[in-house]
C-alpha positions as CSV (number, residue, x, y, z in Angstrom):
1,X,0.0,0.0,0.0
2,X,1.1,3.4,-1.0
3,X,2.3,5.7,2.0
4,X,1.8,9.5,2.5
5,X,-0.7,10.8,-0.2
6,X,-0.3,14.2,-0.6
7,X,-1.9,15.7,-3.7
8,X,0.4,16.5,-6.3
9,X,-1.5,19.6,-7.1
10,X,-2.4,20.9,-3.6
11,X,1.1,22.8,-3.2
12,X,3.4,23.2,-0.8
13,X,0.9,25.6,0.8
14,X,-1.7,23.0,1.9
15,X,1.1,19.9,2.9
16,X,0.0,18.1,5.9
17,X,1.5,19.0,9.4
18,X,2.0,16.5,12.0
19,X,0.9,16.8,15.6
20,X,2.6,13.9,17.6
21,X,3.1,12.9,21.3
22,X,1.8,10.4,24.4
23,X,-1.6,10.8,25.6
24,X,-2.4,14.0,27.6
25,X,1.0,16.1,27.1
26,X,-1.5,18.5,25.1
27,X,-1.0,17.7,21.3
28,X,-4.7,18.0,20.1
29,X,-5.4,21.3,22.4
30,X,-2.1,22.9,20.3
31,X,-3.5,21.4,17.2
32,X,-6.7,23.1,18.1
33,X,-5.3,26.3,18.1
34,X,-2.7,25.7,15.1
35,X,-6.0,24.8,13.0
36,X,-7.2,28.3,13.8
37,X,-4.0,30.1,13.1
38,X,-3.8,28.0,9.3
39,X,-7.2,27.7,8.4
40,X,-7.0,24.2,8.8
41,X,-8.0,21.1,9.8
42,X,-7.2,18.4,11.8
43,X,-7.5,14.4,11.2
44,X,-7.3,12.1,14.5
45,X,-4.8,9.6,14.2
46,X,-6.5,7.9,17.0
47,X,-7.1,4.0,16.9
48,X,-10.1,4.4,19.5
49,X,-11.6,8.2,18.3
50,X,-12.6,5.8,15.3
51,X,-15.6,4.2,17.4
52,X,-18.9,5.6,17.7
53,X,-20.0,5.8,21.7
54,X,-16.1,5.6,22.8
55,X,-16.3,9.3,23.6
56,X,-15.4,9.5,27.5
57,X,-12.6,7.2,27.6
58,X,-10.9,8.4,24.4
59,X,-11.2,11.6,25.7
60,X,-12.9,12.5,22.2
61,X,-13.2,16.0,21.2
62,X,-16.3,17.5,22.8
63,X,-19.2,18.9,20.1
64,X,-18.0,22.2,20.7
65,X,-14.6,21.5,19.7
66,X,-15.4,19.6,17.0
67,X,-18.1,22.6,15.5
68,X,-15.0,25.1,16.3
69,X,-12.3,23.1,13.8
70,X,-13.6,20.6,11.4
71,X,-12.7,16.6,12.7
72,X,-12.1,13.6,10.1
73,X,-11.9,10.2,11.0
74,X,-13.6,10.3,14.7
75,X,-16.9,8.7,15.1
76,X,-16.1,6.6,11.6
77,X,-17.1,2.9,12.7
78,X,-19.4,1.1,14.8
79,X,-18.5,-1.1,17.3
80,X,-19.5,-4.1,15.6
81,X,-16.8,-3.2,12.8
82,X,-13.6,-4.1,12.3
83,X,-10.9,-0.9,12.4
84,X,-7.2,-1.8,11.3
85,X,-4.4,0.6,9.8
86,X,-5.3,-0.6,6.7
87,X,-8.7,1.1,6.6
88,X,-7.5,4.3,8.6
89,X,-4.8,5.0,5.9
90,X,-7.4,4.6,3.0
91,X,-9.9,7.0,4.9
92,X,-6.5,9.2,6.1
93,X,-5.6,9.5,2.6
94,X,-9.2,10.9,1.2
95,X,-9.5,13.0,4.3
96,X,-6.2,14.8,3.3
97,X,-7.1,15.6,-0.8
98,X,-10.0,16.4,0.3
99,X,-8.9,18.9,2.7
100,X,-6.6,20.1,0.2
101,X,-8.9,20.3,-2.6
102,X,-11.0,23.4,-0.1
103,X,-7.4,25.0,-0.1
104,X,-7.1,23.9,4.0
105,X,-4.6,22.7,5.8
106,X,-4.4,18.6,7.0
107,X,-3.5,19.0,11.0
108,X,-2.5,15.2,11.5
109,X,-3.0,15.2,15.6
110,X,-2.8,11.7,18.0
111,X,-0.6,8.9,19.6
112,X,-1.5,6.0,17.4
113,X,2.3,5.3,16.2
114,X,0.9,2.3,13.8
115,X,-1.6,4.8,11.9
116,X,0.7,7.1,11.5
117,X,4.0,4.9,10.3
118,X,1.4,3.3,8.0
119,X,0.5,6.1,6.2
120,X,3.9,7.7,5.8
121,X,5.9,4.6,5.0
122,X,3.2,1.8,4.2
123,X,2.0,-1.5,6.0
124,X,5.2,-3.9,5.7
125,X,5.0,-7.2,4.2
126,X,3.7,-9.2,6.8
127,X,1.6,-12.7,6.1
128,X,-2.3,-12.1,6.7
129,X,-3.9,-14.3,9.4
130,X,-3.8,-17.9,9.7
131,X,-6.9,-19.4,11.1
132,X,-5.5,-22.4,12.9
133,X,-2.4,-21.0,13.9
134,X,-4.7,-18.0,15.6
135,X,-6.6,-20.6,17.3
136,X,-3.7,-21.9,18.9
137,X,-2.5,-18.9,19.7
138,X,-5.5,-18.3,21.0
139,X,-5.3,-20.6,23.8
140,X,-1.8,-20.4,24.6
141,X,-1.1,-18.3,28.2
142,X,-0.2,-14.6,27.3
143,X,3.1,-15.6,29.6
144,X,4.2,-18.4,27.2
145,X,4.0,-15.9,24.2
146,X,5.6,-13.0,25.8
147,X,8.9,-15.4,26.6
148,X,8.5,-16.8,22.9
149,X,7.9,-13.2,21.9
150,X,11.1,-12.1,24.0
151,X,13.3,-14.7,22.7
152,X,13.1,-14.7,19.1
153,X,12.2,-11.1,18.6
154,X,13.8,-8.7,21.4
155,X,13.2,-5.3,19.3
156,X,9.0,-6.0,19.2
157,X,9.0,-7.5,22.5
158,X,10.4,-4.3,24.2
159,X,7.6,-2.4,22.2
160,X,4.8,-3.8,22.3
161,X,2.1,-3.5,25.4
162,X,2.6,-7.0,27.0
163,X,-1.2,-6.7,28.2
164,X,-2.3,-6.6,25.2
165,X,-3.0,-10.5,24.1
166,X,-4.6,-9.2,20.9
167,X,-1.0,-7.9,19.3
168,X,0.7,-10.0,21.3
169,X,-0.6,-12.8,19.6
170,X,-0.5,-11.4,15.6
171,X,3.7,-10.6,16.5
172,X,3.9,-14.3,17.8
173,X,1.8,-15.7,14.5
174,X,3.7,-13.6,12.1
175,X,7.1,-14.9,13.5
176,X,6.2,-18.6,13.1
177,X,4.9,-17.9,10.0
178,X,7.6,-16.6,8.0
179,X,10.3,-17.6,10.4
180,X,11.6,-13.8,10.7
181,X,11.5,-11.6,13.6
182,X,7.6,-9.3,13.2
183,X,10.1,-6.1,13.9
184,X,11.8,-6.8,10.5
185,X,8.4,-6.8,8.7
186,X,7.5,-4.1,9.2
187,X,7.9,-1.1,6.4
188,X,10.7,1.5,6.9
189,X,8.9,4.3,8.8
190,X,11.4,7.0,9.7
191,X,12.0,8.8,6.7
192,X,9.9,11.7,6.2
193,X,8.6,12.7,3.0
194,X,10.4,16.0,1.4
195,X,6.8,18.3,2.1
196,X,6.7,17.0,5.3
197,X,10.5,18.0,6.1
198,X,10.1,20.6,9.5
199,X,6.0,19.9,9.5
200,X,6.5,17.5,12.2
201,X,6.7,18.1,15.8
202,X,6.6,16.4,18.4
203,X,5.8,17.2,22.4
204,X,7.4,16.3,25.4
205,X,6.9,16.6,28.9
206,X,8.6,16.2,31.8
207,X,8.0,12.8,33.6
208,X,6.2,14.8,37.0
209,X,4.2,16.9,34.7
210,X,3.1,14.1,32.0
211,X,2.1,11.9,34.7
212,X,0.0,14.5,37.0
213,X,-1.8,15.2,33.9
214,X,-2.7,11.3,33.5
215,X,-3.7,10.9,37.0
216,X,-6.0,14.5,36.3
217,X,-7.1,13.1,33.3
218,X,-8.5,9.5,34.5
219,X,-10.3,11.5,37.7
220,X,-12.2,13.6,35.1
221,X,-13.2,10.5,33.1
222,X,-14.5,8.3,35.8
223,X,-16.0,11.7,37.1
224,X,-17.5,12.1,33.9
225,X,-19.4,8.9,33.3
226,X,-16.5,6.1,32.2
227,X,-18.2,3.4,33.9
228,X,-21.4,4.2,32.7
229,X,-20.6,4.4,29.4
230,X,-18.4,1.5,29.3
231,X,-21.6,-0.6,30.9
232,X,-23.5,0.8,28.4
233,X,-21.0,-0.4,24.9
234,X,-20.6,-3.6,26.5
235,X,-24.5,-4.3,25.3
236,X,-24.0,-2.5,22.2
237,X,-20.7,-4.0,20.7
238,X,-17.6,-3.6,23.1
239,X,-17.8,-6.8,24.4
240,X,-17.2,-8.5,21.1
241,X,-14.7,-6.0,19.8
242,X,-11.5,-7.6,20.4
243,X,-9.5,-4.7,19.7
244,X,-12.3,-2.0,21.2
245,X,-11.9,-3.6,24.3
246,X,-8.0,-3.5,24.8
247,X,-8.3,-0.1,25.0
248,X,-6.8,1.5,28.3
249,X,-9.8,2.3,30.5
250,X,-12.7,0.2,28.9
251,X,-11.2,-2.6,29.9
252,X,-10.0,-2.7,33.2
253,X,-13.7,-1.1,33.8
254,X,-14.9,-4.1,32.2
255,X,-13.0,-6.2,34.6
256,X,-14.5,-4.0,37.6
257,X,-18.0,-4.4,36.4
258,X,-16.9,-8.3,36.4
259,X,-16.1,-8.1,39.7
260,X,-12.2,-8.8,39.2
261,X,-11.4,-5.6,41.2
262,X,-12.9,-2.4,42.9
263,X,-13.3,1.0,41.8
264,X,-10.5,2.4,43.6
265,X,-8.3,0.2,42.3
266,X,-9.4,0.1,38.9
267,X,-8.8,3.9,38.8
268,X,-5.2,3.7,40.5
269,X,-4.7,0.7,37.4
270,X,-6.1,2.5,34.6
271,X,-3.4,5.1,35.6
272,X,-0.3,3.0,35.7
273,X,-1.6,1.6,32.7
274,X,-1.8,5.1,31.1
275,X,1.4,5.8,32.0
276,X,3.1,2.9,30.8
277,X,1.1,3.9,27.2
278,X,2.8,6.8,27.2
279,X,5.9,5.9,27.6
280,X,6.0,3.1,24.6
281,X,4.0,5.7,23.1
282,X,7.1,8.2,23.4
283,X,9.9,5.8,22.6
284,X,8.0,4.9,19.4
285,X,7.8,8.1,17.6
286,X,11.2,9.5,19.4
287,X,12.7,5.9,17.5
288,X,10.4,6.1,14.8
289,X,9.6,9.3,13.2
290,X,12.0,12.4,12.1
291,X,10.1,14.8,14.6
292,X,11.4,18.4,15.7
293,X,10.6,17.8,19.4
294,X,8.9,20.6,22.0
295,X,9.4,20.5,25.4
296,X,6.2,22.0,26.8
297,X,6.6,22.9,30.5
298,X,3.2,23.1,33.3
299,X,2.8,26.4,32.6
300,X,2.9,26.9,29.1
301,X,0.4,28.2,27.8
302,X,-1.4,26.0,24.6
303,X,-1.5,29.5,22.4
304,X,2.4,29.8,23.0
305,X,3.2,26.5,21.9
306,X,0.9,27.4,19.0
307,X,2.6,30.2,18.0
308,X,6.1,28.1,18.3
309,X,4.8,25.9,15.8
310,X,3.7,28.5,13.5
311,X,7.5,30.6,13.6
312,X,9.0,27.2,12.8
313,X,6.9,27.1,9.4
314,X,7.2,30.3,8.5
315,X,11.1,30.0,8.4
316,X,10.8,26.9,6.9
317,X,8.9,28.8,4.0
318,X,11.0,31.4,4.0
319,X,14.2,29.3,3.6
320,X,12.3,27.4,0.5
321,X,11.0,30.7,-1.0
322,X,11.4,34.5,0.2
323,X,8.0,35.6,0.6
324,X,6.9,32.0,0.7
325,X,3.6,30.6,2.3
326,X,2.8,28.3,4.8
């Protein structure tokens, strides 16, 4: 599959800009307000945004937001679909010629590493599914594949969330399928394409910060309604959504509504999870993707880092052309 589609005849004016960081260090606030500042707007690159009734746990965009600065790909499929980086890049790809074609900017905004390296770089070359291999897999304990996992493919094992069985187990099938590590099957992600070149940043927290703003962040959901909500998709689709339901929050609130655990420690979970998200998300895009990285600080304020961005592409214009656009 083809990787980053910009339009040919868009121009330089309209190439996409890239929004990229772990959960809660503030990326889709700052896209928010870089949307305003270049008339543009801004696709989720969100693996979870994608589902219809996921709103409190995903920390969707509220209706608000979404009528302030137009949202593609959030609210795309139902729970009773299947969502894969397959689909997202074929919907990613129409979302950005036809932002283009209205003269707007693409704001690529989330933490979904996979979404995004699949659309710059492409999906590798790895084998599809094999039934009765999956089955096995299947019922094999998730310690047994993490050792296998650990042994014959170190670079994957270190990278991939070891509580979730669901990738756990496609990196353990493609291995004994092809005999090759999954890590090496993967397409070449890093390189950016030349429009791209200074359109991609990246930001950073410090560890204190970052994880204060998790621990906020889960508060305000279960606050807001996360178990009910989750109660509510479990009759509606979640519970059959193997990949739906690995999502950080939704599940471990399934588990509490199963009676594995109580509220209090399901929150205090959810955040440990959350944080250890983060930081595979961060070593991901800091080991994957050519980003110019922004240290945002506790008190920075989302407009600043907004107008940060937008310096950074002006000079970039102005170094390609005097006078030049954004």
């Amino acid at each position: 599959m083809d990787g980053h589609p910009t339009s040919p005849s868009s121009g330089p004016s309209f190439a996409p800009v890239l929004v990229v960081g772990p959960t809660a260090c503030g990326k889709s606030a700052v896209a928010m307000e870089l949307a305003g500042r270049l008339g543009g707007e801004i696709i989720s690159v969100d693996s979870m945004q994608v589902y219809r009734g996921m709103d409190i746990g995903t920390a969707k965009p509220r209706i608000a937001e979404q009528a302030r600065v137009r949202q593609h790909l959030v609210d795309v499929a139902e729970l009773t679909e299947s969502f894969d980086a397959a689909r997202f890049v074929k919907l990613a790809q129409a979302a950005v010629a036809d932002i283009q074609a209205r003269r707007r900017v693409p704001i690529l905004c989330g933490g979904t590493g996979l979404y995004f390296g699949a659309w710059l770089g492409g999906l590798g070359s790895a084998p599809p599914a094999d039934p009765s291999l999956r089955a096995e897999l299947d019922k094999t304990p998730l310690e047994s594949l993490l050792e296998e996992l650990a042994r014959r493919d170190s670079v994957t094992f270190y990278q991939i969330d070891p509580h979730n069985r669901r990738r756990v187990v496609r990196a353990v099938e493609v291995i004994r399928l092809t005999g090759q590590p999954f890590s090496l099957q993967r397409a070449r992600w890093g390189d950016i394409p030349a429009d791209l070149k200074g359109r991609c940043f990246g930001l950073v927290r410090d560890r204190s910060d970052l994880h204060e703003r998790i621990a906020h962040r889960v508060d305000e959901m279960f606050a807001g309604g996360l178990v009910e909500e989750t109660k509510r998709l479990l009759g509606t689709g979640l519970a059959t959504n193997r990949t739906a339901l690995q999502a950080i929050g939704y599940r471990q609130v399934a588990e509490l509504l199963g009676g594995v655990r109580g509220l209090r420690e399901t929150i205090e979970l959810v955040k440990v999870r959350t944080r250890q998200l983060a930081k595979r998300q961060l070593t991901w895009f800091r080991g994957q993707m050519d980003c110019e990285w922004i240290a945002v600080g506790p008190c920075t304020n989302t407009a600043t880092v907004a107008d940060t961005l937008m310096q950074k592409l002006r000079r970039k214009a102005d170094k390609k052309k005097p006078g030049g656009v954004l």
